[in-house]
C-alpha positions as CSV (number, residue, x, y, z in Angstrom):
1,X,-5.4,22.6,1.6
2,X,-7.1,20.9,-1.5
3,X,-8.4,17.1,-1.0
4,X,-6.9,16.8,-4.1
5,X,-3.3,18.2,-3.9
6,X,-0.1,16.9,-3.1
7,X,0.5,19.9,-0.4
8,X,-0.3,20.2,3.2
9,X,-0.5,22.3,5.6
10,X,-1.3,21.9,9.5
11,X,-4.5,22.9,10.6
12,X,-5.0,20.9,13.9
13,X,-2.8,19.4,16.5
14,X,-2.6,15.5,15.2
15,X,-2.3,14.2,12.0
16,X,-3.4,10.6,10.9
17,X,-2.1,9.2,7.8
18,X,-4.0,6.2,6.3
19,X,-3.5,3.6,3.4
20,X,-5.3,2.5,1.0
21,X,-5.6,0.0,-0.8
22,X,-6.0,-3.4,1.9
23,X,-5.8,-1.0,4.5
24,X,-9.5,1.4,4.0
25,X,-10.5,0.1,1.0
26,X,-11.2,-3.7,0.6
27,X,-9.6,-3.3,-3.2
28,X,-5.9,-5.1,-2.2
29,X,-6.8,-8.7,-3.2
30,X,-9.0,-8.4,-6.0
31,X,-6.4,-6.1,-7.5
32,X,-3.7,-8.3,-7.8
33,X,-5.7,-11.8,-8.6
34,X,-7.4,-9.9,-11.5
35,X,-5.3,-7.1,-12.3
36,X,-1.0,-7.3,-11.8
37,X,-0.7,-11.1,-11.9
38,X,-2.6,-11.9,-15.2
39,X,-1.0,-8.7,-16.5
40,X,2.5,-9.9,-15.4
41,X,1.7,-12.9,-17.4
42,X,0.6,-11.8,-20.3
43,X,3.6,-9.1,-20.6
44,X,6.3,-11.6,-20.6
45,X,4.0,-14.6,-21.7
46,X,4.3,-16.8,-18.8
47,X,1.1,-18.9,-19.5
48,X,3.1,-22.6,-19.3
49,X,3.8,-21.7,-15.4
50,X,0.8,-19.8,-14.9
51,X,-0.7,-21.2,-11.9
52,X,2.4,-21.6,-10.0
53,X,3.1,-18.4,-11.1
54,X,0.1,-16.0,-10.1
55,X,0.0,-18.4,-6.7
56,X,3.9,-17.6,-5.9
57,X,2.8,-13.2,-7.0
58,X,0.3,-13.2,-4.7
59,X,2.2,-14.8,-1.9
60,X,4.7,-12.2,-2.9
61,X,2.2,-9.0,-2.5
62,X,-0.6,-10.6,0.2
63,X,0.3,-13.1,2.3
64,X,3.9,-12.9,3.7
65,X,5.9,-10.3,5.5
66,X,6.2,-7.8,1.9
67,X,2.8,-7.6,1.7
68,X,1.6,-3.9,0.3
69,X,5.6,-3.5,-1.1
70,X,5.2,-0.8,-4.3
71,X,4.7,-2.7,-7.1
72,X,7.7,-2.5,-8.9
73,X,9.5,-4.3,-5.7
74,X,6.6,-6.7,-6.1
75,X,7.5,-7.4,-10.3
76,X,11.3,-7.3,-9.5
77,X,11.1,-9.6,-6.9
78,X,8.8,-12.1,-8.5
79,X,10.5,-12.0,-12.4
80,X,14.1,-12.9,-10.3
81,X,12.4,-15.7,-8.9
82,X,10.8,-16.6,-12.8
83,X,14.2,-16.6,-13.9
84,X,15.8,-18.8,-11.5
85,X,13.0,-21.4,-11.9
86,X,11.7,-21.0,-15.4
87,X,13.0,-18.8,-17.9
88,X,15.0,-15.8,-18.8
89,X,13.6,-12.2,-18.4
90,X,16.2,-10.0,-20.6
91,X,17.2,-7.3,-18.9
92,X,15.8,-7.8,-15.3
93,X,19.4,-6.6,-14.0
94,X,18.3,-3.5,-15.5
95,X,15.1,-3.4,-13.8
96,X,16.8,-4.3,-10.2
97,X,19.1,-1.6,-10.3
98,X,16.2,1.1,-11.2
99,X,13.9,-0.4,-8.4
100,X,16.9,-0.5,-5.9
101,X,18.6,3.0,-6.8
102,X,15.2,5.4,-7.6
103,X,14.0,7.6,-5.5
104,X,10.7,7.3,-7.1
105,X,9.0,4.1,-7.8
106,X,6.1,5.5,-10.5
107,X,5.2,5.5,-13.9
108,X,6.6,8.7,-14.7
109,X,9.9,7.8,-13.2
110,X,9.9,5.0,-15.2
111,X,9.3,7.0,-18.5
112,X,12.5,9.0,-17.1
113,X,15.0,5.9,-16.8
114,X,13.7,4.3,-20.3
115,X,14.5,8.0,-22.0
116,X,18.5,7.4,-20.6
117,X,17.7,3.7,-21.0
118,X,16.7,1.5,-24.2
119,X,16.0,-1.8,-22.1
120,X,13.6,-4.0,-22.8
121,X,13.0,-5.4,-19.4
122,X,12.2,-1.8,-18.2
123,X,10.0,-1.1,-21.2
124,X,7.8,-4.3,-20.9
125,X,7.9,-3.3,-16.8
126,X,6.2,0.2,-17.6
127,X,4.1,-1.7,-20.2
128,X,3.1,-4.0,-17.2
129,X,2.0,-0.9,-15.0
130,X,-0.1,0.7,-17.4
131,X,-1.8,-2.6,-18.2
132,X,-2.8,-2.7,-14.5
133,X,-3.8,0.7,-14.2
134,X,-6.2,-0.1,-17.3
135,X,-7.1,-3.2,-15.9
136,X,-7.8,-1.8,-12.2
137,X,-9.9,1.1,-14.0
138,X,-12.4,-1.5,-15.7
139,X,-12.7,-3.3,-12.3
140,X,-16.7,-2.9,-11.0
141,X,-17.5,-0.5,-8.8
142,X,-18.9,-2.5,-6.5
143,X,-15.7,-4.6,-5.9
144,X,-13.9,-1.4,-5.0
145,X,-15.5,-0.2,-1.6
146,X,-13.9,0.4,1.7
147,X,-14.0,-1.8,4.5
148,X,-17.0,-1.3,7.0
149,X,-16.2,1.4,9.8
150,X,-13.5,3.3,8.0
151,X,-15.9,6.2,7.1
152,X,-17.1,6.5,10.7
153,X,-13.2,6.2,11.8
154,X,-12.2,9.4,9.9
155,X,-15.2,11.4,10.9
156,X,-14.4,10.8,14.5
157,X,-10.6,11.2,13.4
158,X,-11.0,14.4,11.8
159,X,-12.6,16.0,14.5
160,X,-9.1,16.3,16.0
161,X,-6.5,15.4,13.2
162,X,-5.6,16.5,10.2
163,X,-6.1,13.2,7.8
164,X,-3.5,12.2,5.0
165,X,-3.8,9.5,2.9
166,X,-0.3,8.0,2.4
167,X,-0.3,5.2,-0.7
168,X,1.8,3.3,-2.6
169,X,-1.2,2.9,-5.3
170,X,-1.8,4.8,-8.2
171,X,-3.2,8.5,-7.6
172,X,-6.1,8.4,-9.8
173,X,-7.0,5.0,-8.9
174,X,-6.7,6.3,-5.1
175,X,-8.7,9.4,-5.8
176,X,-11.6,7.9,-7.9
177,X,-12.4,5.1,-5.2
178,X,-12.1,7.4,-2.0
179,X,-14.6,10.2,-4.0
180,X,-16.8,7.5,-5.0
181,X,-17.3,6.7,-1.5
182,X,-17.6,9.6,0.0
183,X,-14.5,9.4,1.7
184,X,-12.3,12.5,0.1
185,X,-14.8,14.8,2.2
186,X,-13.0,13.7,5.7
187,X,-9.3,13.6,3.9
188,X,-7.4,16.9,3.8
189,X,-4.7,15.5,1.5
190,X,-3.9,12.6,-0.5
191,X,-0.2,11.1,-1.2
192,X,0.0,8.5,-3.6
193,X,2.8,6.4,-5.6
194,X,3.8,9.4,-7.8
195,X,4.8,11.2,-4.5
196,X,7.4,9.3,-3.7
197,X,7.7,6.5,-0.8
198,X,5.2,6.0,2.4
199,X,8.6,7.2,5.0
200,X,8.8,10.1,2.8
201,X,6.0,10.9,2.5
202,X,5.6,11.2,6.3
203,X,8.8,12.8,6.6
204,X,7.1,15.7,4.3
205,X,3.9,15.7,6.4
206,X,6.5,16.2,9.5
207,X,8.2,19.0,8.1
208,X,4.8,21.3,8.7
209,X,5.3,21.1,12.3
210,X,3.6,17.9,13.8
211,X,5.0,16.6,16.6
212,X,5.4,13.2,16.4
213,X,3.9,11.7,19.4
214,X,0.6,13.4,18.1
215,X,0.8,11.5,14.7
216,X,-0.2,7.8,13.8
217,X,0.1,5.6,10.6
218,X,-2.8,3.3,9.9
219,X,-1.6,0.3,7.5
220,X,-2.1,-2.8,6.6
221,X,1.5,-4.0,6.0
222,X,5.2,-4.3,7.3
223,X,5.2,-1.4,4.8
224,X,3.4,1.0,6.6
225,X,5.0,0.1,9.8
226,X,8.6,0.6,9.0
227,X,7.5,4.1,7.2
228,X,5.9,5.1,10.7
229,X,9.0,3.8,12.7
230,X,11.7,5.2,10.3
231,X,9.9,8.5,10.7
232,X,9.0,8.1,14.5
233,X,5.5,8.1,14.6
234,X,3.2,5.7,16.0
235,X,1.6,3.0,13.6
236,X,-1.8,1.2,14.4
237,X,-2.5,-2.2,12.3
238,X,-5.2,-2.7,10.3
239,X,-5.4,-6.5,10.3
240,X,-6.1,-9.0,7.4
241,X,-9.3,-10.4,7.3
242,X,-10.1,-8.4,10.5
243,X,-10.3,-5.2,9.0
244,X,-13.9,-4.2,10.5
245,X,-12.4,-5.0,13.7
246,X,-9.6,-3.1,13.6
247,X,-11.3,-0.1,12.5
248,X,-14.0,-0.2,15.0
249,X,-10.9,-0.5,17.7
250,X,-9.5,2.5,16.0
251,X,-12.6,4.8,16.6
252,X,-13.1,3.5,20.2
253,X,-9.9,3.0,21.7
254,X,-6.9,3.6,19.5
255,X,-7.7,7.7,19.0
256,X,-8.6,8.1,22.5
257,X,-5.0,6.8,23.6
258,X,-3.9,9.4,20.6
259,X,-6.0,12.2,22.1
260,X,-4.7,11.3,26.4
261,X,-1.2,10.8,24.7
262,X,-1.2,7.4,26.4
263,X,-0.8,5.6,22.8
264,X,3.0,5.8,23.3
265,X,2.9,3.8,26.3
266,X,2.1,-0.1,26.5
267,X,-0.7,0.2,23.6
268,X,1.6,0.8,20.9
269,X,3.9,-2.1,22.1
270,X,0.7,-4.3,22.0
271,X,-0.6,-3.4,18.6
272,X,2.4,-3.9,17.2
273,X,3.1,-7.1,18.3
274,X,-0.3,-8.2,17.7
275,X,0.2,-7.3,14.2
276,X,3.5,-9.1,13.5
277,X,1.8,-12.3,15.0
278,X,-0.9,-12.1,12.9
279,X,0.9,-11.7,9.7
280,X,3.4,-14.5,10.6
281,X,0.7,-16.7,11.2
282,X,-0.4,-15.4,7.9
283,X,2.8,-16.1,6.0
284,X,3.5,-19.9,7.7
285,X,0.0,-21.1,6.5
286,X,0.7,-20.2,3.1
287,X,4.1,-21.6,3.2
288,X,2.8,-24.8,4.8
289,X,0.0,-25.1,1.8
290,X,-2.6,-23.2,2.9
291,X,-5.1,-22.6,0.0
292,X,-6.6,-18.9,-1.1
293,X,-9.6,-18.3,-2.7
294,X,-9.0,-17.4,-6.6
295,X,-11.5,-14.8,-8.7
């Protein structure tokens, strides 16, 4: 299968699917303080509540319980809340239903709904996105590198497992930082926000014969955990600011459990746990006041 097409095919027993962004590459925060706040912003020219505003987004996309949700959830969610405590966004009931009702949260869908469409709310929305994407593109390179032990994880991984990325991110985006890296070499195929959701795009992987006690979703969100339980695989957390951690657990303990099919047992229970704690944790310091560094 090509590392950089949207097919796959089973070659070996187990299959490990991985996010990106926040997840194997340390590119989640400084994406969305530089990159889909500011843009948000300056697309529906919020600058009189533009502190509150960019703290409340990345609340929204980092620190609570819909951290890692696909962007457009992330701009819905945020311009309802804009509305009800600023200003009116014409045509976000527009917007809602597309995000709510597609089966395909991308650019190119987008483009699809404003051709049956003429609303300006979705028009500024697919404005937004491309402004990111340009935005993202003109980040430095060295602000977009994967967190320490994922390249080792995937080596030992791959030894085994088939590897899929599985992203809500943009596809070129994903595929420029994992090749920069050196990381595309250990994948086998890469599934990013124009293929559709993270659960279906496990559901697809399923169909070429996996059985799902042999497959695991590596995330770093409630996301990627609902995806893996939807499609009844088993998830392993990749935790916030113990990312290095998590991945080193991964290599040592988390794919031997995978290979003595013992990960179904009381480690999965564990991990999981451990990661809702965390991010609770997470979510009630921010809501209590808890200040994050800016860029």
């Amino acid at each position: 299968m090509g590392r950089k097409d949207s097919d796959c095919r089973k070659r070996k027993d187990f299959l490990i699917c991985v996010d990106s962004d926040g997840c194997a590459m340390n590119t989640m925060d400084v994406k969305h303080f530089r990159c889909f706040g500011p843009a948000m912003v300056a697309e529906w020219r919020l600058e009189n509540w533009r502190d509150e505003i960019l703290f409340r987004w990345n609340e929204i996309n980092l620190y609570t319980m819909s951290r890692g949700i696909n962007r457009f959830q992330g701009l819905a969610k945020a311009l309802r809340e804009i509305q009800e405590k600023y200003c009116e966004i014409q045509g976000l009931e527009t917007l809602e239903s597309w995000v709510k009702e597609t089966s395909e949260l991308s650019n190119a869908a987008l483009k699809r709904e404003i051709e049956k469409k003429d609303n300006l709310c979705l028009q500024k929305a697919l404005s937004w996105s491309t402004a990111v994407n340009q935005a993202v593109e003109k980040l430095p390179q060295e602000e977009k590198r994967p967190f320490d032990g994922v390249k080792e994880a995937l080596e030992e991984a791959g030894k085994n497992a088939d590897i899929a990325v599985v992203s809500s991110a943009n596809r070129d985006a994903v595929l420029e930082e994992w090749n920069l890296h050196g990381l595309l070499k250990y994948t086998d195929v890469v599934l990013a926000q124009d293929a559709g959701s993270k659960a279906f795009c496990i559901e697809k992987l399923l169909r070429q014969g996996y059985e799902k006690e042999h497959v695991v979703m590596c995330g770093d969100a409630p996301g990627d955990m609902q995806a893996a339980e939807k499609n009844g695989v088993y998830f392993y957390p990749i935790l916030v600011r113990h990312e290095t951690e998590s991945w080193e657990e991964f290599r040592t303990k988390g794919l031997k459990h995978l290979w003595q099919g013992t990960y179904g047992e009381q480690y999965q229970q564990e991990k999981s746990q451990q990661f809702l704690n965390h991010l609770n944790r997470d979510s009630e310091k921010e809501s209590n006041g808890g200040k994050r560094k800016s860029w």
